[in-house]
C-alpha positions, -999 to +999 in steps of 0.1 A: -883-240-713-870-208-692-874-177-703-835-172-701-828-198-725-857-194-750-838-160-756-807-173-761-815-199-784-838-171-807-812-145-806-784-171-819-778-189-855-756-209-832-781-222-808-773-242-776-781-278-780-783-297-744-776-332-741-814-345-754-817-321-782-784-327-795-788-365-796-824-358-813-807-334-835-780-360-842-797-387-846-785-407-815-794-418-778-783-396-750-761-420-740-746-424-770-738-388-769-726-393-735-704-421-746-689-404-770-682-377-748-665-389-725-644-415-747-630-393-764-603-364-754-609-349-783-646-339-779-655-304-763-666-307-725-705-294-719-701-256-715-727-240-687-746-214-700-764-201-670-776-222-638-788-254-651-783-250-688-751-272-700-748-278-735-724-274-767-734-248-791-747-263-826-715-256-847-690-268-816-714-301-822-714-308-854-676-300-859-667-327-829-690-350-847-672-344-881-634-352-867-643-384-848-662-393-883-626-384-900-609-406-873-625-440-882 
């Protein structure tokens, strides 16, 4: 892990999760997460961070998550 985003991720309660460790986090494959991503308009695009680090931040996650849930 860079030294870049190491800091980030300590100095935030609202951590960046990348692609892998916000399938882990969700319980899901990455392609899943991909899936879902890109079917539907309503989840938030992957932000980039810095060079190399795309990701959503936890809360952006989770509240994406919660609205498809709503949906079905």
């Amino acid at each position: 892990m860079s030294e870049e985003k190491e800091m980030l991720e300590r100095c935030s309660d609202n951590p960046i999760l990348r692609v892998g460790e916000g399938a882990k986090r969700l319980g899901i494959s990455r392609k899943t997460l991909y899936n879902r991503w890109s079917q539907y308009k309503t989840f938030p695009p992957l932000t980039e961070y810095s060079p190399g680090v795309r990701g959503w931040r936890q809360s952006t996650l989770e509240d994406a998550l919660r609205k498809l849930e709503q949906q079905h």
